[in-house]
Residue, then its C-alpha position, 0 to 999 in steps of 0.5 A: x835128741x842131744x837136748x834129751x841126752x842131757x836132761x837125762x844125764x843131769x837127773x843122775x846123780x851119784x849117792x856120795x859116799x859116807x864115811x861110817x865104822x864097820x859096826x854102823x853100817x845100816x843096809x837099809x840106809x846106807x847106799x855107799x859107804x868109805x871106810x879106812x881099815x887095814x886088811x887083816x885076811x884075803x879070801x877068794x875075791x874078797x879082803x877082810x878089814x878091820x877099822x877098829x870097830x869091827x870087822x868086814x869083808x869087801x868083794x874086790x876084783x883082785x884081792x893078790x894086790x893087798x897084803x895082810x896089814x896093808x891099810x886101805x880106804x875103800x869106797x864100797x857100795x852096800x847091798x843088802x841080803x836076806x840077813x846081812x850085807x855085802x860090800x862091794x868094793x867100787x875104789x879100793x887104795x892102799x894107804x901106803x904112809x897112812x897111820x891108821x892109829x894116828x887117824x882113829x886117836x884123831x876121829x875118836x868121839x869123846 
């Protein structure tokens, strides 16, 4: 049985995710996706962000721990919907010293 186990648990494997802008996530493609944004709103059980291409909300487990302005990298699993998507946060962290415009002059295609 052990020898089962194993062979089960190495055939799993995690989607990695992909760092993409708000405004290019593909439900059809993308399975989990890391944005870097700052949270500009909190609803009830979600945060929006902005990573300067756009706008979101993310479902989170407890959206009291951000702060309006906080900036935060988010790995999210994205699940499609009839007409849209949802994210689901999976690792959400503040970026306490992190300068989101530093990063975005630094990432910007030319």
């Amino acid at each position: 049985m052990p020898d089962d186990l194993d062979s089960e648990m190495k055939q799993f494997k995690r989607a990695p995710a992909v760092e993409k802008k708000i405004i290019d996530i593909n439900p059809e493609k993308d399975i989990r996706v890391r944005i870097i944004g700052s949270v500009i709103d909190k609803g009830a059980g979600s945060i929006f962000v902005d990573d300067g291409s756009g706008s979101g909300e993310i479902i989170v487990e407890d959206p009291d721990e951000f702060e309006v302005g906080d900036p935060v990298i988010v790995l999210a699993r994205v699940l499609p919907l009839e007409d849209d998507y949802e994210l689901r946060a999976e690792i959400i962290k503040k970026a306490k010293n992190f300068d989101i415009n530093l990063y975005r002059l630094a990432t910007e295609k030319k």
